[in-house]
N, C-alpha and C positions, 0 to 999 in steps of 0.2 A: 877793026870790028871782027870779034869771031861767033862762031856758032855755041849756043847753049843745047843743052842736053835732046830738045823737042824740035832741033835746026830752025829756031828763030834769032835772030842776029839780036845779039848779045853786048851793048855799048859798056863803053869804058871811060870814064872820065877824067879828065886830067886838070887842070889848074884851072882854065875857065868856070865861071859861073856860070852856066848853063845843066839844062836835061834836054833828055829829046823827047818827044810829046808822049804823050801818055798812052797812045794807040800803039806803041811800039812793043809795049809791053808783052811778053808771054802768055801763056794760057795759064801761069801761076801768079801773073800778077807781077812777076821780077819783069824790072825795066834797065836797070844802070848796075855798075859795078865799077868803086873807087872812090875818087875827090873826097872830099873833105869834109869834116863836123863841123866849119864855121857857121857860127851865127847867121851870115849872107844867106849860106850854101843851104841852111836850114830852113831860114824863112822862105826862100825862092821856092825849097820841097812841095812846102807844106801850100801852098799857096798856091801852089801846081797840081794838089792833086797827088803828091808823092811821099812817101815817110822812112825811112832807115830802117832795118830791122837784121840784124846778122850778130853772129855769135862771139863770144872774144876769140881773137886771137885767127879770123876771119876779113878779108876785105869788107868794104864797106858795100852793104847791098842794097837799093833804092828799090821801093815797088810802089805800085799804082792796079792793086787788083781789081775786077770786072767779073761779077757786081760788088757793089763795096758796099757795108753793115753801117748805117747809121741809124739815129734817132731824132724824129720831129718831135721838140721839146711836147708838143700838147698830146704826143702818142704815148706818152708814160705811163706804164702800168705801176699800180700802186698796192700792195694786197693788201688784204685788209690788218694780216701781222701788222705787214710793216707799217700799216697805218698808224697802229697803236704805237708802235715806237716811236713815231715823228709825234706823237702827242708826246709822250710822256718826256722824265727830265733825264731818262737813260744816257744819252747821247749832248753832245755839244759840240757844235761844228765854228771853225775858225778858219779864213783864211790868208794864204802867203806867210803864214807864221814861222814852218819850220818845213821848207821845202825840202833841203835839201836829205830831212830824215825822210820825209816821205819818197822820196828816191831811194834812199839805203832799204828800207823796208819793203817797196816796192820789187827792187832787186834779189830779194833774198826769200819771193816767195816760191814753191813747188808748182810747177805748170805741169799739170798730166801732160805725158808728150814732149816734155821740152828738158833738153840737156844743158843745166847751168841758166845761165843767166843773159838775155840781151842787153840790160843796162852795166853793157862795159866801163871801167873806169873812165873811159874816152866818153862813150855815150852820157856819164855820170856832169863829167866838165862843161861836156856840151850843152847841158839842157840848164846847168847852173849859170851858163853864160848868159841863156835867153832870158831864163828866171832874172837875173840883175840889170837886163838890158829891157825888161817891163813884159815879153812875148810869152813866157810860161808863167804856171798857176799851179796853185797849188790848194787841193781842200781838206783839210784836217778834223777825224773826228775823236773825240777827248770823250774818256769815262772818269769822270774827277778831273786830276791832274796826269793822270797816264793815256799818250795816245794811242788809241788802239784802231785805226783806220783811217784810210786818206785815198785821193786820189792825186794824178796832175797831168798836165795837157799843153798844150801853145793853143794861145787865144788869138783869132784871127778879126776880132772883132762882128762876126756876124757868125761865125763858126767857130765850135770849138774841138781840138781833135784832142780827145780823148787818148792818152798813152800808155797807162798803168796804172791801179789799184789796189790796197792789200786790207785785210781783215785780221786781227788780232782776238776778235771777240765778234760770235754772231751778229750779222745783219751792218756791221759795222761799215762795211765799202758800199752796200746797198745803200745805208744811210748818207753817205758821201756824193754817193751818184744821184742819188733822186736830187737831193737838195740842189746841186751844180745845175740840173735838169733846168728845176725851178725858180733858179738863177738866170739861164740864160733865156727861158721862155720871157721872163719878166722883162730882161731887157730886149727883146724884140730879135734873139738869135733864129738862126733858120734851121739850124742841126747841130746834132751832135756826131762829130766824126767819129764812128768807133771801128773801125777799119776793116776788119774781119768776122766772117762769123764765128759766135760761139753762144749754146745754148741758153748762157747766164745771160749774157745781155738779150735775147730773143725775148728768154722773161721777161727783162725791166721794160720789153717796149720797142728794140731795135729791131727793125729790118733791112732787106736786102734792096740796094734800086742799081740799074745801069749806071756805069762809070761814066754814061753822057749825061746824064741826069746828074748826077754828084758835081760832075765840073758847070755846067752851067751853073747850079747854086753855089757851088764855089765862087765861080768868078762873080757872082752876083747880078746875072746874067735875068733871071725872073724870080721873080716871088713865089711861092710855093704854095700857095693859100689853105696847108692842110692845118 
């Protein structure tokens, strides 16, 4: 174990499948550093409370930040644009269709703030693996026959964590997300995990709750009844 930047102990992982609790985390939110993209090592994450997120050509960096950005599917804000859109035939959404461009495209968007890309080829393999193994998802939104936004995520069955979105054409990933929204409220999801904040999701409806609050509905520990 060594010390990180803020002298909180800083774990490293190595071949076992394990993390160490999510309280161990830093004041950024970083908890682990190393092991591996397996499918196992992935599902265990996520399932924990914990998601990947580090740059190519970078170690692998695991976080669990406090407070953490989700969405109670029934808190969806809707404007009334976009209402008009979800009427009309602008938009056509599919999904599991063509996951893995929704990742290429994903990858290749502009982050104010962000240098390159976190969807490493590695990170690329990795989610293609969950995708075939049933754990990721994928939502595609079509103008005619040309995609022009999607989202995808790992569905945890009562949770969905949200991992990346792209827009080709206005309203397009908004169209992607409400819908997904609307999907898992339907089947009786209890959040949407959207991990961090950032204003665009504050819009559609996300906010902020303690990282005790997130793991108990995580674990599936109470009902939420919001």
């Amino acid at each position: 174990m060594e010390k990180d930047s803020k002298n909180l102990p800083l774990f490293f992982l190595g071949d076992r499948l394990e993390f160490p609790p999510v309280e161990a985390a830093n004041e950024d939110g970083l908890l682990a550093v190393g092991g591996d993209l397996s499918p196992e090592r992935l599902l265990l994450a996520y399932k924990s409370g914990i998601f990947p997120w580090f740059n190519e050509d970078a170690l692998i960096l695991w976080w669990s930040p406090d407070p953490r950005m989700v969405l109670f599917p029934n808190k969806i804000k809707i404007s009334k644009s976009m209402r008009k859109v979800l009427r009309n035939d602008q938009f056509r959404l599919t999904q599991n269709t063509c996951f893995e461009e929704v990742l290429d495209n994903c990858a290749k968007v502009q982050r104010k703030g962000q240098e390159g890309t976190w969807i490493t080829p590695k990170m690329k393999l990795a989610y293609l693996d969950l995708f075939e193994k049933g754990f990721a998802k994928s939502f595609e939104v079509w103008e005619g026959d040309v995609l022009v936004g999607g989202l995808y995520g790992v569905d945890l069955g009562h949770v969905f964590c949200g991992e990346s979105m792209f827009s080709a054409k206005p309203n397009a990933s908004k169209f992607a997300f409400i819908k997904m929204v609307q999907e898992c409220e339907e089947n009786g999801y209890k959040l949407i995990d959207c991990q961090v904040h950032t204003e665009h999701l504050e819009s559609l409806g996300a906010e902020e709750i303690s990282r005790d609050f997130f793991m108990k509905i995580l674990q599936d520990q109470l009902y939420t009844g919001q």
